[in-house]
TORKOL-4160 file (C-alpha; in steps of 0.2 Angstrom, whole numbers, padded with zeros to 4 digits, m for minus):
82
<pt num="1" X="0044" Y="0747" Z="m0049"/>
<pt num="2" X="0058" Y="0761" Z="m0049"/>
<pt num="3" X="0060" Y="0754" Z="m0067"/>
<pt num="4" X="0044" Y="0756" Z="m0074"/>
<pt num="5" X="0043" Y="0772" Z="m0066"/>
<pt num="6" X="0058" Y="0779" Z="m0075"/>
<pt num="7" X="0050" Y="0771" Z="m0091"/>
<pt num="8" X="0035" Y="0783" Z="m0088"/>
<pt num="9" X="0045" Y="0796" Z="m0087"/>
<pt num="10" X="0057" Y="0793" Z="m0105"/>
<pt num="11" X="0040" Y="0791" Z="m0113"/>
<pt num="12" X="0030" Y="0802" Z="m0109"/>
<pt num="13" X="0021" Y="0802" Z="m0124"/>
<pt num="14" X="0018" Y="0780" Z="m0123"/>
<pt num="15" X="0013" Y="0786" Z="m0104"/>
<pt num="16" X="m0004" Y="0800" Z="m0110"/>
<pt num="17" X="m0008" Y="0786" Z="m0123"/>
<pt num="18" X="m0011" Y="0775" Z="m0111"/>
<pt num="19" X="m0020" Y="0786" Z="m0100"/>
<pt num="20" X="m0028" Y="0791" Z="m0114"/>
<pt num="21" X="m0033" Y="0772" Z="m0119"/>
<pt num="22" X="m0038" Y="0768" Z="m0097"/>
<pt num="23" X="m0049" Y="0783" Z="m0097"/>
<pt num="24" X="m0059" Y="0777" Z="m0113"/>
<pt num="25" X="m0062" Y="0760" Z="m0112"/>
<pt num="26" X="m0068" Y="0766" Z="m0092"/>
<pt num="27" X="m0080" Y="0778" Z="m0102"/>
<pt num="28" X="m0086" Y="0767" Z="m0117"/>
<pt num="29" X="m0089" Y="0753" Z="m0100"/>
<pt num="30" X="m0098" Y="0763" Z="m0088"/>
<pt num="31" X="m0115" Y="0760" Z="m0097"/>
<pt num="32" X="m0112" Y="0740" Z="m0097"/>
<pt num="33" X="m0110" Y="0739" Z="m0080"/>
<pt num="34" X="m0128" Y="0733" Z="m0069"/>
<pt num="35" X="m0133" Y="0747" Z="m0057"/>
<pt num="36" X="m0147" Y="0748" Z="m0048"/>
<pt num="37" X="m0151" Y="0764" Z="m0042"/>
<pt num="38" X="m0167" Y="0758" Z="m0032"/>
<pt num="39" X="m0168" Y="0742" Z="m0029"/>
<pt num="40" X="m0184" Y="0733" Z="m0029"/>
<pt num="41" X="m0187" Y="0728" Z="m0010"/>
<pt num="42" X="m0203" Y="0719" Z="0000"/>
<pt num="43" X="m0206" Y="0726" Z="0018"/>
<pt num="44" X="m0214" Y="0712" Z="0026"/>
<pt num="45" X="m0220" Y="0725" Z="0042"/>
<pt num="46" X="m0230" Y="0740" Z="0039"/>
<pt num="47" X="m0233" Y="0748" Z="0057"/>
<pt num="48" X="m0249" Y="0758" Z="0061"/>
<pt num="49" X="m0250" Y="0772" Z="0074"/>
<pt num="50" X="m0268" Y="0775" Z="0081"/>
<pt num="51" X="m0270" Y="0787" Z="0096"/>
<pt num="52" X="m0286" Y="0785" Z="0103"/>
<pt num="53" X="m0287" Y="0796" Z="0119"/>
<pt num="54" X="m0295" Y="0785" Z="0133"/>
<pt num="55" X="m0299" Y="0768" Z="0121"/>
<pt num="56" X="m0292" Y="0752" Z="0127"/>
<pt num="57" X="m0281" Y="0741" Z="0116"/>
<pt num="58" X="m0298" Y="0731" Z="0112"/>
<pt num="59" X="m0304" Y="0746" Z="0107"/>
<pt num="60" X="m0293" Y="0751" Z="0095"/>
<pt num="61" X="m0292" Y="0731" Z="0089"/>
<pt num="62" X="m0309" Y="0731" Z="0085"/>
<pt num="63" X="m0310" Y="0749" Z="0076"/>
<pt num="64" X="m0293" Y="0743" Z="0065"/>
<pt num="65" X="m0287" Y="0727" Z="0065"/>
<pt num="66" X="m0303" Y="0718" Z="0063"/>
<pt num="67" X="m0306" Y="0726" Z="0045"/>
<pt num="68" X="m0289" Y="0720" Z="0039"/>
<pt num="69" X="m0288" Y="0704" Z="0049"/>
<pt num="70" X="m0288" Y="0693" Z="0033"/>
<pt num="71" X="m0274" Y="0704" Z="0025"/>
<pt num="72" X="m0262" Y="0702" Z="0038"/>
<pt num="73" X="m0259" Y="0696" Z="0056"/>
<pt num="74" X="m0264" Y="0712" Z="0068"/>
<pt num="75" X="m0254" Y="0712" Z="0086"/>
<pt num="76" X="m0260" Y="0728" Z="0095"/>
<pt num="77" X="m0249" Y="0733" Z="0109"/>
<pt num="78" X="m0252" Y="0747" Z="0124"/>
<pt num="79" X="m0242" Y="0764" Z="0121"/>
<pt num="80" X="m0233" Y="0769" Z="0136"/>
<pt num="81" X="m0238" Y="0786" Z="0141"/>
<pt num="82" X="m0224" Y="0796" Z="0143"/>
C-alpha cells in the first residue's frame, strides 16, 4: 500500500489522469444505471374514517359499506371514544 502511495505521489500527473478517467466513465454511466424514483406500488388496505355522532356500527355499515360491498370486503369496527 505505502508503495503505491509513493507511486501517486512521483506521478502526479498519471495520478489527475486517472482521476480524471474514474470521474468520467462515473458520469458518462450515471444515465445507464435503473433508478426508480417512484416506484410503482399496490395498497391492498384503503381505511375509511366515518364519524357519525350517535349511529351504531350497523348504522354506519349500512350507510357505507353496503354500496361497495362487491368491491371489496367492508369490517366496520367501534371507535373508542377518548
Amino acid at each position: 500500500m505505502e508503495r503505491m502511495i509513493r507511486w501517486f505521489v512521483n506521478n502526479s500527473v498519471a495520478a489527475n489522469l486517472i482521476m480524471a478517467f474514474i470521474i468520467i466513465s462515473g458520469t458518462l454511466t450515471i444515465p445507464l444505471l435503473k433508478m426508480e424514483v417512484f416506484p410503482e406500488i399496490s395498497v391492498d388496505i384503503v381505511n375509511v374514517t366515518a364519524i357519525y355522532p350517535g349511529a351504531s356500527p350497523p348504522d354506519v355499515e349500512n350507510a357505507i359499506c353496503i354500496r361497495k360491498r362487491g368491491k371489496c370486503k367492508c369490517r366496520v369496527t367501534p371507535r373508542p371514544r377518548c
